[in-house]
Every structure is written in structure tokens, then in C-alpha cells.
Residue frames as a rotation matrix with the C-alpha (Angstrom) as fourth column:
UNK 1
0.345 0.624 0.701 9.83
0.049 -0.758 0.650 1.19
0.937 -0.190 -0.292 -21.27
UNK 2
-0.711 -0.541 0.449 11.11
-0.439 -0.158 -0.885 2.96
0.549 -0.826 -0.125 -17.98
UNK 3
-0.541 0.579 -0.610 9.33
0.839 0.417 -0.349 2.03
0.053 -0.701 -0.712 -14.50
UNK 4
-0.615 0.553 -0.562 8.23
-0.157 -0.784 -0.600 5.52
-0.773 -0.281 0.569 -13.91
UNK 5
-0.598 0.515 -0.614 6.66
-0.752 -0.097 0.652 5.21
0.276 0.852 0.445 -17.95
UNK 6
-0.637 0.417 -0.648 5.00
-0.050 0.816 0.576 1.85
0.769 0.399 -0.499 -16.98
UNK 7
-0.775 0.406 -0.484 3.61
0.516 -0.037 -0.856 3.25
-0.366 -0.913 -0.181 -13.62
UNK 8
-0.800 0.288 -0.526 2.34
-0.268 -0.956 -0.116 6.28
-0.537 0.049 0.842 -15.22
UNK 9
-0.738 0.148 -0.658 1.03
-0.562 0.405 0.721 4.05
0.373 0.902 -0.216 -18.01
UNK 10
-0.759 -0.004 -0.651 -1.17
0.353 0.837 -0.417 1.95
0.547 -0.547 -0.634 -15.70
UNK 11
-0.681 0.251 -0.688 -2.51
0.300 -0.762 -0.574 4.83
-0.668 -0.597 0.444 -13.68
UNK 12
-0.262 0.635 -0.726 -4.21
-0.741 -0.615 -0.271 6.22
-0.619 0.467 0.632 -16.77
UNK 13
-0.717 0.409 -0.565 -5.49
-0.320 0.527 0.788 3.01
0.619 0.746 -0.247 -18.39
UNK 14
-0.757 0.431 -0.491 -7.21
0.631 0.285 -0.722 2.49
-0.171 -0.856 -0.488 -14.75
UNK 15
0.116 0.547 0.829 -9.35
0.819 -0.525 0.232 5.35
0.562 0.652 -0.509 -16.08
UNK 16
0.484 -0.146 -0.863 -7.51
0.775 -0.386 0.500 7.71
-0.406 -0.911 -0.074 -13.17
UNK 17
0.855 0.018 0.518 -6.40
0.367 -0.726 -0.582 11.05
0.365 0.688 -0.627 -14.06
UNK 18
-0.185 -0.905 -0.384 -2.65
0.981 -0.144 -0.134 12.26
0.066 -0.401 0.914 -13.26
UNK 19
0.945 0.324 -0.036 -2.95
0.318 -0.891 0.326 15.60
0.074 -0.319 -0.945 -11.35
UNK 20
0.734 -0.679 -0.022 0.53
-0.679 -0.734 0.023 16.00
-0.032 -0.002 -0.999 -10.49
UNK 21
0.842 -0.535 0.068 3.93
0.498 0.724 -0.477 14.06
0.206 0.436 0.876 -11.27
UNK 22
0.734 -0.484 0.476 7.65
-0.628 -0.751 0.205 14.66
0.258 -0.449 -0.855 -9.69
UNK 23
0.036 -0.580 -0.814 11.20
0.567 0.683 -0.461 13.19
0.823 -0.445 0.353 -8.30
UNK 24
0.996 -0.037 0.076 11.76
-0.082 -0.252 0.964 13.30
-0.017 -0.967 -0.255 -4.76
UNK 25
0.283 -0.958 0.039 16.00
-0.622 -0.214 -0.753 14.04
0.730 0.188 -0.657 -4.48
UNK 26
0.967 -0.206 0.147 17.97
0.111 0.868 0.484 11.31
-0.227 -0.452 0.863 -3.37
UNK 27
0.408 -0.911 -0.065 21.25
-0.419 -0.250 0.873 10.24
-0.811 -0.329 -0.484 -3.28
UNK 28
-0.523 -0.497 -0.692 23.75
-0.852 0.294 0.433 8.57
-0.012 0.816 -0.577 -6.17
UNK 29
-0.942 0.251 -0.223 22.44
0.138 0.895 0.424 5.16
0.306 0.368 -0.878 -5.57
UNK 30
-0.574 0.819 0.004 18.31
0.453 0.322 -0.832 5.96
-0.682 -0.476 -0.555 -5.18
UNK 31
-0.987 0.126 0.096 15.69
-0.017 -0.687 0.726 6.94
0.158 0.716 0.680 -7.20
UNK 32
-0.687 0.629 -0.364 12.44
0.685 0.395 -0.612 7.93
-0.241 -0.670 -0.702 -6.25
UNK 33
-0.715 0.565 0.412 9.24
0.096 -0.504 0.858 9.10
0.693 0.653 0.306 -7.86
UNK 34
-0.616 0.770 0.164 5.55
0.220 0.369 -0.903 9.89
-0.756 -0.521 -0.397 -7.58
UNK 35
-0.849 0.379 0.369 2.38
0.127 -0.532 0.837 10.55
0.513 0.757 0.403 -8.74
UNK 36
-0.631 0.773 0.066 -0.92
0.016 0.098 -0.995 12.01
-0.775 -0.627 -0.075 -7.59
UNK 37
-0.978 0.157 0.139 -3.88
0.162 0.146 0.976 10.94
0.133 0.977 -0.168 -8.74
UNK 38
-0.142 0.957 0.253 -8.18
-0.485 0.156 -0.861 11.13
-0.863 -0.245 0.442 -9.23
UNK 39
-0.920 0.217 -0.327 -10.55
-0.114 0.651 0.750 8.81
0.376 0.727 -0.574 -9.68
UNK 40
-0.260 0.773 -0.578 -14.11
0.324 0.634 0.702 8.97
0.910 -0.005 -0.415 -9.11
UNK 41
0.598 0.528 0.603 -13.99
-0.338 -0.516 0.787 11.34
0.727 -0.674 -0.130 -5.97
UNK 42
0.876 -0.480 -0.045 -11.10
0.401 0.674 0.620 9.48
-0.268 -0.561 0.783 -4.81
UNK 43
0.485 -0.873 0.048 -7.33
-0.803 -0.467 -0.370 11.27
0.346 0.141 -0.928 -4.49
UNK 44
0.923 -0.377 0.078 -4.15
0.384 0.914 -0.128 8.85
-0.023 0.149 0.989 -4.73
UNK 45
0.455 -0.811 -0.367 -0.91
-0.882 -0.468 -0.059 9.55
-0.124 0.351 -0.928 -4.24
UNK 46
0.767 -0.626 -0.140 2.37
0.584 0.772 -0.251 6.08
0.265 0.111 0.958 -5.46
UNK 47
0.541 -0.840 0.040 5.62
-0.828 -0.524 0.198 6.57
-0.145 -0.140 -0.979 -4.43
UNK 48
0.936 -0.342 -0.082 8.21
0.334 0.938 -0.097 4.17
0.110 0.063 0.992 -5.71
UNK 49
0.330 -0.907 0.260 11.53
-0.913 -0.236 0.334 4.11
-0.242 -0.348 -0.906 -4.71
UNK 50
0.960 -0.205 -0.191 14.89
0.201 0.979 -0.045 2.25
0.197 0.005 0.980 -5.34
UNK 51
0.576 -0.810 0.112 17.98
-0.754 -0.579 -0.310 1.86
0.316 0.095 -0.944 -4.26
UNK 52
0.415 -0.709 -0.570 21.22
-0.008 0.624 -0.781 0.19
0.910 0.329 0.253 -4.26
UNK 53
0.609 -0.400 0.685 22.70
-0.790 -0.383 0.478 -0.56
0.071 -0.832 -0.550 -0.92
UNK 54
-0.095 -0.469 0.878 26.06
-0.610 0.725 0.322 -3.12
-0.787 -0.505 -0.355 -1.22
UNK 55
-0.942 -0.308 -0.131 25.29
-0.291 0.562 0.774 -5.87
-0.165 0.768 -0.619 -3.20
UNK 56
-0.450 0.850 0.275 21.62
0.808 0.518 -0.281 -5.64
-0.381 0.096 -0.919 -3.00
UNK 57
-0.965 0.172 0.198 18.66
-0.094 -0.931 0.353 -3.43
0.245 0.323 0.914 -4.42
UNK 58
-0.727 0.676 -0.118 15.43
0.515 0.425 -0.744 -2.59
-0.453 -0.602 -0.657 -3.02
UNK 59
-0.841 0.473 0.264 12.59
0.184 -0.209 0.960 -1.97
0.510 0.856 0.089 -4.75
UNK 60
-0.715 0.451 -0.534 9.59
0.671 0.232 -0.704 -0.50
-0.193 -0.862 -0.468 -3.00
UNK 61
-0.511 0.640 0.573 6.08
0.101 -0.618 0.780 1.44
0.854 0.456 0.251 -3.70
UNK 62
-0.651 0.701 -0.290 3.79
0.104 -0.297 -0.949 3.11
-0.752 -0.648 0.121 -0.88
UNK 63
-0.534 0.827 0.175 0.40
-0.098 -0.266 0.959 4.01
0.840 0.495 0.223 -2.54
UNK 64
-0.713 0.405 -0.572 -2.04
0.439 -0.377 -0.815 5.81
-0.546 -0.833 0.091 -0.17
UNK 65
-0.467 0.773 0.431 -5.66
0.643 -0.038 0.765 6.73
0.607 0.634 -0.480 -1.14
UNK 66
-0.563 0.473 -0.678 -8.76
0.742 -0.071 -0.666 9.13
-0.363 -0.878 -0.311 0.65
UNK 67
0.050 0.576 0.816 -11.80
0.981 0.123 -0.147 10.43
-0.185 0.808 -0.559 -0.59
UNK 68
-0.452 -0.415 0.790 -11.47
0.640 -0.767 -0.037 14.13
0.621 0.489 0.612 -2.44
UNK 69
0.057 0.692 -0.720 -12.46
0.966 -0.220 -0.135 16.78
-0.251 -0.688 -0.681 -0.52
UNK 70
0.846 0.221 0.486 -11.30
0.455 -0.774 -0.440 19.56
0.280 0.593 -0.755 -2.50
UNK 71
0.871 -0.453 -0.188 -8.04
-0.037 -0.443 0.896 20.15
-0.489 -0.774 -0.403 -0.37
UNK 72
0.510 -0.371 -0.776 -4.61
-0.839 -0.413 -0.354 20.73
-0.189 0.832 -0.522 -1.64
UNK 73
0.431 -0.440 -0.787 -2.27
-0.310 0.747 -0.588 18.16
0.847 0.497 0.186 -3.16
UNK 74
0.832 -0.491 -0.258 -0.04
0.435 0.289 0.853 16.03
-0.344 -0.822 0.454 -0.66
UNK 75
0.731 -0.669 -0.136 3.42
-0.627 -0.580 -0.520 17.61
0.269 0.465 -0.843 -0.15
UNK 76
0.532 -0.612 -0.585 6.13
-0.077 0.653 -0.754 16.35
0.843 0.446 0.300 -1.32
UNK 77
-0.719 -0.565 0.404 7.90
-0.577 0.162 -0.800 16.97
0.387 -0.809 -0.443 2.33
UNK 78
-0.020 0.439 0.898 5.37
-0.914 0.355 -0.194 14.82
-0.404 -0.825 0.395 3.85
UNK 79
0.793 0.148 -0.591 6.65
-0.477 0.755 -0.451 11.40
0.380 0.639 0.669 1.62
UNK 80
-0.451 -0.702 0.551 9.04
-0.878 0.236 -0.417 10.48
0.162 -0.672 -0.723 4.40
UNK 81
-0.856 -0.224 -0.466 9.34
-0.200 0.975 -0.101 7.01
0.477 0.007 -0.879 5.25
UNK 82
0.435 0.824 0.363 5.75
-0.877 0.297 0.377 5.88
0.203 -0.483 0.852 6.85
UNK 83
-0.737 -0.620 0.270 6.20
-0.639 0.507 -0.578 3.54
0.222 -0.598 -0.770 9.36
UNK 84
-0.118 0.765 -0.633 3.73
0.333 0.631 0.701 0.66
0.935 -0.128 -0.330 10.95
UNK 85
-0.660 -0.278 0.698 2.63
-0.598 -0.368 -0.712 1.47
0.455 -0.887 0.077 14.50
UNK 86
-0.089 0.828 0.553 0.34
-0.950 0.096 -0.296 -0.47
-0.298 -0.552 0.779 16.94
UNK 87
-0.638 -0.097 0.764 -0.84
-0.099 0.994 0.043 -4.67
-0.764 -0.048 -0.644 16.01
UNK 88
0.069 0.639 -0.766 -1.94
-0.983 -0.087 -0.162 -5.82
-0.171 0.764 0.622 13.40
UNK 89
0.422 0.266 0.866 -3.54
-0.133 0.964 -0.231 -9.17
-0.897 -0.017 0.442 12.50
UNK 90
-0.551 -0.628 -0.549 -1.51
-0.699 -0.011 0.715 -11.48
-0.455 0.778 -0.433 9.59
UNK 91
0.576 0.814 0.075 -3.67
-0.240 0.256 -0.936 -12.64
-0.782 0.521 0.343 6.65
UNK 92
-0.458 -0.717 -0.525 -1.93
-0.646 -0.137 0.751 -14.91
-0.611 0.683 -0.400 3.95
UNK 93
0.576 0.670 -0.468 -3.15
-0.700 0.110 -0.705 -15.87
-0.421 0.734 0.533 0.51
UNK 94
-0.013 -0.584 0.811 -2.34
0.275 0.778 0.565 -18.94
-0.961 0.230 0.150 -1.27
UNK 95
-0.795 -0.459 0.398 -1.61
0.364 0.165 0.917 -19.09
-0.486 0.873 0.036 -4.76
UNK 96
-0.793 0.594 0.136 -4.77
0.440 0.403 0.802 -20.06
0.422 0.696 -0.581 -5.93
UNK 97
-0.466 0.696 -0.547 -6.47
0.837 0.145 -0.528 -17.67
-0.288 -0.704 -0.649 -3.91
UNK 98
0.465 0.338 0.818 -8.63
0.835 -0.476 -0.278 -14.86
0.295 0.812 -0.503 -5.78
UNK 99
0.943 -0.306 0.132 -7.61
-0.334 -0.869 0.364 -11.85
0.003 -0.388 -0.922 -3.64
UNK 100
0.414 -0.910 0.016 -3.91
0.293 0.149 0.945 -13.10
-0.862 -0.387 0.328 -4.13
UNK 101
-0.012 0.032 0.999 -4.55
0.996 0.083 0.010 -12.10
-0.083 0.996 -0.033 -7.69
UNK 102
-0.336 -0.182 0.924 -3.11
0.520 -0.854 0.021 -8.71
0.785 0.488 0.381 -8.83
UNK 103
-0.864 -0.257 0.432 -4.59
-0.218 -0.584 -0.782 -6.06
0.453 -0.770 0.448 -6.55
UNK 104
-0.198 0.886 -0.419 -8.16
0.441 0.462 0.769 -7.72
0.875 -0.033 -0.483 -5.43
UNK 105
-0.586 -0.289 -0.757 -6.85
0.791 -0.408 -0.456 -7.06
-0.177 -0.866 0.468 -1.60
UNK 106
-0.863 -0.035 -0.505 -6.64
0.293 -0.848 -0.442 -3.45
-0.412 -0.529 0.742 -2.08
UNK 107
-0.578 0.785 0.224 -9.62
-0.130 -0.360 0.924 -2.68
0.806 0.505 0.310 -5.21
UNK 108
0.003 0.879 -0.477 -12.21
0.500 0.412 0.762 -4.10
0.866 -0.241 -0.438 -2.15
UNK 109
-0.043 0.066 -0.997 -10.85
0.988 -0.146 -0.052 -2.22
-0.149 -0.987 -0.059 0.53
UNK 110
-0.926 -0.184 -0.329 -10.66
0.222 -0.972 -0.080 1.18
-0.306 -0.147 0.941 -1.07
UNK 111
-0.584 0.809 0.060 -13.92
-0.081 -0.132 0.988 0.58
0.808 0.572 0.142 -2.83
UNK 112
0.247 0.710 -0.659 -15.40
0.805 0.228 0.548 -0.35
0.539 -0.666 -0.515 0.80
UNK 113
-0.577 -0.058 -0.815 -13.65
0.577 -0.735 -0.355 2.88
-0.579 -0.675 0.458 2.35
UNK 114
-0.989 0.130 0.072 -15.27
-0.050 -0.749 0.661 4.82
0.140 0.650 0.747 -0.08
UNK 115
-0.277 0.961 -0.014 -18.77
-0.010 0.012 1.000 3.62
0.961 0.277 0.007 0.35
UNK 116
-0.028 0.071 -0.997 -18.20
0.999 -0.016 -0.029 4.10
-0.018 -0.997 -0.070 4.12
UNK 117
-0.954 -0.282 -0.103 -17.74
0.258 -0.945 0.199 7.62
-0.154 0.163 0.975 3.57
UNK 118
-0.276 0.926 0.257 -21.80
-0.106 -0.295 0.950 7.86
0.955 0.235 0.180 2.70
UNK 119
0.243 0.758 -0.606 -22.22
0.598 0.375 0.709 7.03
0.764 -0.535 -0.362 6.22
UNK 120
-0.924 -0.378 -0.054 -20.63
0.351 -0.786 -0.508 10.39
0.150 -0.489 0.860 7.45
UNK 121
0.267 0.827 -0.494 -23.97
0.760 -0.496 -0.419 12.21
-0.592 -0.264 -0.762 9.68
UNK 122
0.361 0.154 0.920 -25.03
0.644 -0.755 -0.126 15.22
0.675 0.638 -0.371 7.68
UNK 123
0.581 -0.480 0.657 -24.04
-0.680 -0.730 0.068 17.59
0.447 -0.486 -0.751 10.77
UNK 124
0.753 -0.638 -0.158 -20.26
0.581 0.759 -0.295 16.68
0.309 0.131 0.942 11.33
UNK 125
0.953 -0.304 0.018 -18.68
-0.232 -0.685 0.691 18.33
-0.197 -0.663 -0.723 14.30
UNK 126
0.201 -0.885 -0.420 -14.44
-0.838 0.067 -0.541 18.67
0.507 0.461 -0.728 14.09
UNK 127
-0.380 -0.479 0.791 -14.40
-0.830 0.554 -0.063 16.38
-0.408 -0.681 -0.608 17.59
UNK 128
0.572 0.807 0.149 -16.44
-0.523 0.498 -0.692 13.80
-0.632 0.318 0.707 14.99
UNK 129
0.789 -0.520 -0.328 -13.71
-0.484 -0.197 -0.853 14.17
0.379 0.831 -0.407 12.33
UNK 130
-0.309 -0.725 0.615 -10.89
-0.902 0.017 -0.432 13.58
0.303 -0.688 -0.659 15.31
UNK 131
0.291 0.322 0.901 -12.68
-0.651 0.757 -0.060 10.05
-0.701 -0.568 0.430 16.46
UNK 132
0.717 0.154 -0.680 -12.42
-0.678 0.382 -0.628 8.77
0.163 0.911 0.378 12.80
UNK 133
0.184 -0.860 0.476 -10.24
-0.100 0.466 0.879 5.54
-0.978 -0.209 0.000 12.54
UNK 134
0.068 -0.381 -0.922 -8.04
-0.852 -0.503 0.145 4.55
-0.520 0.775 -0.359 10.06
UNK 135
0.851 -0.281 0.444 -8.12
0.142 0.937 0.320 1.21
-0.506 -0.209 0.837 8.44
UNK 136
0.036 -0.942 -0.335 -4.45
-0.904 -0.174 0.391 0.19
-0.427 0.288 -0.857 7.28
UNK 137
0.916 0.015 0.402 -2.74
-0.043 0.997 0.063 -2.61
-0.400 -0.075 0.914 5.34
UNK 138
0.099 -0.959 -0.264 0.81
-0.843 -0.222 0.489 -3.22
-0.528 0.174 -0.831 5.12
UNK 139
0.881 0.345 -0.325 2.07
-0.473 0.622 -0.623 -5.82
-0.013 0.703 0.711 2.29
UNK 140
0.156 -0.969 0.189 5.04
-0.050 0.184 0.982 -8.28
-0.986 -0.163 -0.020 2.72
UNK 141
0.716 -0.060 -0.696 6.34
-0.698 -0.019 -0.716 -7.34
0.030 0.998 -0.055 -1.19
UNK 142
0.566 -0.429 0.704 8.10
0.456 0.875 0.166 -9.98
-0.687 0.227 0.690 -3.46
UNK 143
-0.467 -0.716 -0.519 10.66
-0.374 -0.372 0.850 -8.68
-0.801 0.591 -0.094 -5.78
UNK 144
0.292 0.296 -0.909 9.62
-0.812 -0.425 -0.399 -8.63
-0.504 0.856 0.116 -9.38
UNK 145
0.794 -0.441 0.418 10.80
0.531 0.838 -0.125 -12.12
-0.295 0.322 0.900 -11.31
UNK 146
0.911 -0.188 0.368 12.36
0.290 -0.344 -0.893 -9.41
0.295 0.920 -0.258 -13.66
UNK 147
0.095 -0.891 0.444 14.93
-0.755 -0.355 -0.552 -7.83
0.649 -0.283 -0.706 -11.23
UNK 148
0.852 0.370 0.370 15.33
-0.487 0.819 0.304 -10.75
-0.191 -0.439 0.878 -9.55
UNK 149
0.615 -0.765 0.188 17.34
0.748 0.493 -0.444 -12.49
0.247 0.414 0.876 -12.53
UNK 150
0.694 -0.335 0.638 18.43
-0.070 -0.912 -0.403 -8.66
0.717 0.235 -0.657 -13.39
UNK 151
0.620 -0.259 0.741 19.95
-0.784 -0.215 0.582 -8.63
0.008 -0.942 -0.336 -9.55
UNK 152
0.759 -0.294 0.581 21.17
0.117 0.939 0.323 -12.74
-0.640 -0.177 0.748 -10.06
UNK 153
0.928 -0.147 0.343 22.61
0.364 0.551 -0.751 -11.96
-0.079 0.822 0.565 -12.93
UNK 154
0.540 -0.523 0.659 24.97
0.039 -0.767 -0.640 -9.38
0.840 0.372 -0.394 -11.45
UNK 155
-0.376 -0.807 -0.455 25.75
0.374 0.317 -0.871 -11.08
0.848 -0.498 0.183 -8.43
UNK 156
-0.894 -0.117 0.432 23.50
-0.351 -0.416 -0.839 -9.87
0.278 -0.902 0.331 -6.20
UNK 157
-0.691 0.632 -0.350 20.86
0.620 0.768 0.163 -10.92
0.372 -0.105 -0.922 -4.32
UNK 158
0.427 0.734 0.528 17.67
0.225 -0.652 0.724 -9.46
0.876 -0.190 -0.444 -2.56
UNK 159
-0.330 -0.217 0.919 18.34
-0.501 -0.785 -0.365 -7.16
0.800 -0.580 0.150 0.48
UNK 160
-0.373 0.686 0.625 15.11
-0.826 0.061 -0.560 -8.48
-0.422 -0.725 0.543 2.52
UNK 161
-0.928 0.123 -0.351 14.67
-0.036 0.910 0.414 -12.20
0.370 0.397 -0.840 2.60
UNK 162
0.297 0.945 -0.136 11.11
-0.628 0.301 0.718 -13.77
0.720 -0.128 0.682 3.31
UNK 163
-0.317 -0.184 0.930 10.92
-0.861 0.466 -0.202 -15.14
-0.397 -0.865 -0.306 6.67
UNK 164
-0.881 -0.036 -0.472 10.54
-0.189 0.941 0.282 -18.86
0.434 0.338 -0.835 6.26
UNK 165
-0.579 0.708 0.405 7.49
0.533 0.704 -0.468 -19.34
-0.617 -0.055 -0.785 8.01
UNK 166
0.060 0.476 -0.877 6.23
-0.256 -0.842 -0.475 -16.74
-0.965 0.254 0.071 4.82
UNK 167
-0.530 -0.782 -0.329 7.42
-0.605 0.077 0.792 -18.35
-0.594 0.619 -0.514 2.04
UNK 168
-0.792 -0.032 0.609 4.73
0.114 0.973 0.200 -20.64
-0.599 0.228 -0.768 1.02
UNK 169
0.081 0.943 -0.324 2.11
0.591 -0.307 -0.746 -18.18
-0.803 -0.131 -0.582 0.72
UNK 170
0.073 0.213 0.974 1.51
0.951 -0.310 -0.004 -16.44
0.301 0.927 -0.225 -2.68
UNK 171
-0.320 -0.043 0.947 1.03
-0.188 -0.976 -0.108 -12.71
0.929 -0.213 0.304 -0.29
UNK 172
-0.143 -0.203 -0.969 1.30
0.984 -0.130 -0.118 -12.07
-0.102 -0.971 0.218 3.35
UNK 173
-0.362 0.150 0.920 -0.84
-0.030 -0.988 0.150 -8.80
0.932 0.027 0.362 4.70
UNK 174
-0.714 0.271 -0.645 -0.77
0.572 -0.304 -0.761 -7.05
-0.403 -0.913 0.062 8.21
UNK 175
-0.388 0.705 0.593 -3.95
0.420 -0.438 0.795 -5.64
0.820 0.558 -0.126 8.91
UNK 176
-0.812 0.204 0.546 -4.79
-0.564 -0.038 -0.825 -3.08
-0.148 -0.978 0.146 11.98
UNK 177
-0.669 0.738 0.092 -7.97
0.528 0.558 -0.640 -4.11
-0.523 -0.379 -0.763 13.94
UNK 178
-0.113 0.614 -0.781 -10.24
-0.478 -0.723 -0.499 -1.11
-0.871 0.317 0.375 11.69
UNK 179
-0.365 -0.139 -0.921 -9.14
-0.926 -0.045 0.374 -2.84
-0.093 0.989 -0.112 8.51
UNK 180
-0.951 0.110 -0.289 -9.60
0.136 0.988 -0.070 -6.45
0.278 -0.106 -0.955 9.60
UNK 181
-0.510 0.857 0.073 -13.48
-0.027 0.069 -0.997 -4.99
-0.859 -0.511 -0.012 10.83
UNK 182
-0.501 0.005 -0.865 -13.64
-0.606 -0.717 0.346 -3.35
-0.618 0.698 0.362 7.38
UNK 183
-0.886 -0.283 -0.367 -12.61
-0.450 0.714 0.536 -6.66
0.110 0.640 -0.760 5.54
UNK 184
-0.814 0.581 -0.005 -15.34
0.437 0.607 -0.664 -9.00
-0.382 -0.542 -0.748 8.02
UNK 185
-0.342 0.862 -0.375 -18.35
0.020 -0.392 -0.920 -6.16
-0.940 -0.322 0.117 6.88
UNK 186
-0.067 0.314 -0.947 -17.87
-0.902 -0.425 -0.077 -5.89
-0.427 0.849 0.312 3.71
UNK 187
0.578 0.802 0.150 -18.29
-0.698 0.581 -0.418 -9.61
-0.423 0.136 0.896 3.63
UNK 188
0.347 -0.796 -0.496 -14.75
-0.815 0.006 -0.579 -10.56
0.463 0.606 -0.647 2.77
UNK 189
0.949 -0.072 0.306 -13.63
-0.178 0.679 0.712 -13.85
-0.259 -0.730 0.632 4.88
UNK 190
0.105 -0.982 0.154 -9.90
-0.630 -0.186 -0.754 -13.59
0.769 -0.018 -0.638 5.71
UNK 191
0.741 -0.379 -0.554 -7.94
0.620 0.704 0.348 -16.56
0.258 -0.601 0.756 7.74
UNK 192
0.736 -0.274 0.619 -6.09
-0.554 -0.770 0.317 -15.09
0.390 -0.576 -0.718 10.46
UNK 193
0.021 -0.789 -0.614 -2.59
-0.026 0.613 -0.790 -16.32
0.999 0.032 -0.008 11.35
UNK 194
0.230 0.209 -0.951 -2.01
0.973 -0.076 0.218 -14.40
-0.027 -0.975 -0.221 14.21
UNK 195
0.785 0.620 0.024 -1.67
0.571 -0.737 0.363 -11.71
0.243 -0.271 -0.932 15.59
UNK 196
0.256 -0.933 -0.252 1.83
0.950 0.196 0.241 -9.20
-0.176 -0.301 0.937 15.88
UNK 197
0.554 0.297 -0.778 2.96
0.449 -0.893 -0.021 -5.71
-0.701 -0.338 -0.628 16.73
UNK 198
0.945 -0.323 -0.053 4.54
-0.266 -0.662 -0.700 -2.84
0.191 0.676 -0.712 14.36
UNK 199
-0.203 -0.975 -0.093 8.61
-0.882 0.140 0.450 -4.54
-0.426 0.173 -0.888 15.55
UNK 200
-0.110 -0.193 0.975 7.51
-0.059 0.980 0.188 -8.13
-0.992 -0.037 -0.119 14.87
UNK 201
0.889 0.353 -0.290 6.49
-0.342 0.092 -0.935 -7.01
-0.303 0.931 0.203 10.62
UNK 202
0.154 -0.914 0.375 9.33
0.831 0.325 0.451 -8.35
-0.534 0.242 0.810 8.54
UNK 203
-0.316 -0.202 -0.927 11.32
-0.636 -0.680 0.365 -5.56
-0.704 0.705 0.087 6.55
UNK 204
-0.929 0.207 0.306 10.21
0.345 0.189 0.919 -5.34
0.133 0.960 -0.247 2.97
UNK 205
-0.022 0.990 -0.138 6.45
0.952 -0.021 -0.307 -4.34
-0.306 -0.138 -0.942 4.18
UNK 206
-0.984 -0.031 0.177 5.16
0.094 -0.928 0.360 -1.16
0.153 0.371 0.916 2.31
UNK 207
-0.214 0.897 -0.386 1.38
-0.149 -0.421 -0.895 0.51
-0.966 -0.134 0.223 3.09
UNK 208
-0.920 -0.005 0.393 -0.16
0.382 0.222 0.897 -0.52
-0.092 0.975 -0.202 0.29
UNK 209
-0.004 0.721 0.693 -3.95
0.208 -0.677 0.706 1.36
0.978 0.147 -0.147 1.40
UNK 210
-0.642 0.093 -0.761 -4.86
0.664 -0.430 -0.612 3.42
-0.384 -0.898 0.215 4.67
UNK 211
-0.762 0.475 0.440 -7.92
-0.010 -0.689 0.725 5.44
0.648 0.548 0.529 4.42
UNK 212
-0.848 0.344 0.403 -10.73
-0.504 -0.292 -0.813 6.61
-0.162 -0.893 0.421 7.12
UNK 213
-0.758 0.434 -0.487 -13.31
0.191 0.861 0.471 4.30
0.624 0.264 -0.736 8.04
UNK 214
-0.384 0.832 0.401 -17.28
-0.906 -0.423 0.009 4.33
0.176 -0.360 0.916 9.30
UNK 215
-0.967 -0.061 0.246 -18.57
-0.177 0.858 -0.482 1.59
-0.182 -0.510 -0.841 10.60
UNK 216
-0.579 0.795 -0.179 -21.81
0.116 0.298 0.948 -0.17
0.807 0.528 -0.265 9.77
């Protein structure tokens, strides 16, 4: 089965509905999909991308949530690289740690933006809308095992090493200061490393959720 078939495949056993599905044009060596989805009053868009650059291949997925509001689809010109901006606090999971398990991380944070969203006042001016923050979290990704060998076996290696003082940890997530308030309310207890700005992330980091937040 392709990646796009096993993405798609995923998406709709989650019990999410595929609204709209597409490549984004690239060059000879890239390839790069999406999909938007709903679930539950919730709109979703994945983007995965890959490409070959040299003797390496990168393998990367953005995936960006926010609750439905009836508005139109994201466009496809607006799936340009997304960058990190501003500090963000670093939070790594050992092995054996539950929220290092599959997506735990993100299921609690979109499931807490969402139930922040009830705490929007009934009269909701635009300069109300404009204050909103965002929480963010950026993930330091691991290559697959699969393309890994796939990559060993052909002589090449990964693009974007893990920094060495990263390497021990099962997952490694930057979190702004909205997400890291998010994480603390909804009752989540996260060991801070430290603290480090949008040049100091290692490459390989992809947005893995970003979605407007309400404070308790």
C-alpha cells in the first residue's frame, strides 16, 4: 500500500470524514500531498511531503487542526512552508512514557482546544477574535524504521541528524508559552528542559497541532 493510501486509510478509520484530497506540484525529486478533513466540529488539514536531496531523503507531515466554523476549505496556495517563530519551551518523553505513545501529545491538546472553544463570551466583538492566542507544538520527527533501512540499504543516510543531547528521548516537543499553559490546565504535567527560540529548533521539526486557545 502507497503512503498517500495508508494516510488516507487512517484518517477514515479515526471516524474523520475526507472533504477534500489533492497533490501540491513539485519538482522531479518531491512529492507532496494532502488532505482535508472533519471530525466532530473540528476541520483538519495533513500535508506530507518528500523529497530527495543528494544522498538523503526527507520525509515530513504538517497536520494543522481548528474548530469548524462553516468557512471555506484551506487553499492549497497557503501550504507553504510554516515556519516556528518566537520561544518555545522543550518537553521530552522517554520511552516508557504514555504521551510518547502514538499521538497522546496531540489527541489531548486538540481535544483541550476544542473544549476551550465553549468558553468563547456569547457577544464576541472582531477586536475579541484579534486578542485570541494560539497554542503551538512543533515535533522533533524520527524517520520511520521502514525508510530508514529503505535509505541504508541504498546508501544513504538521513538528511537531519538528532542533536545528541536529543537522542535518548523516545520524542522531543517545542511548545510556545499558550500551549505549555494549555498542557499545565488541562492537568497534563510536562518536564521542562529549557527553554529556546524559533533559530535554536533543530531541522526536522514539523507543526504537528496549532489551534486558538481560551483560557480557564
Amino acid at each position: 500500500m502507497s503512503l498517500r493510501a495508508s494516510v488516507e486509510q487512517e484518517i477514515l478509520e479515526s471516524g474523520a470524514s475526507i472533504s477534500t484530497r489533492g497533490h501540491i506540484p513539485g519538482s522531479f525529486n518531491s512529492s507532496e500531498f494532502f488532505f482535508e478533513y472533519t471530525e466532530e466540529g473540528t476541520q483538519g488539514r495533513i500535508i506530507i511531503s518528500g523529497n530527495i536531496t543528494g544522498s538523503a531523503y526527507r520525509l515530513r507531515a504538517d497536520i494543522e487542526e481548528r474548530s469548524e466554523g462553516g468557512g471555506p476549505s484551506f487553499p492549497v496556495e497557503a501550504f507553504g512552508r510554516i515556519r516556528p517563530e518566537g520561544d518555545y519551551y522543550v518537553v521530552a518523553f522517554a520511552r516508557e512514557d504514555p504521551l510518547a505513545r502514538g499521538d497522546q501529545l496531540h489527541s489531548i491538546g486538540a481535544a483541550l482546544i476544542k473544549e476551550s472553544s465553549k468558553r468563547i463570551p456569547v457577544s464576541f466583538s472582531n477586536d475579541d477574535a484579534r486578542s485570541i492566542r494560539y497554542a503551538e507544538v512543533w515535533t522533533l520527527s524520527r524517520m520511520p524504521q521502514h525508510i530508514r533501512e529503505l535509505l541504508r540499504q541504498n546508501g544513504m543516510g538521513e538528511r537531519h541528524e538528532i542533536p545528541e543531547e536529543y537522542k535518548d528521548y523516545e520524542r522531543v516537543c517545542f511548545l510556545n508559552d499558550v500551549a505549555l499553559r494549555m498542557y499545565e490546565e488541562g492537568g497534563v504535567v510536562l518536564n521542562v528542559l529549557k527553554k529556546v527560540t524559533d533559530a535554536d529548533m533543530p531541522a526536522g521539526c514539523s507543526r504537528n497541532l496549532r489551534g486558538p486557545y481560551i483560557p480557564k
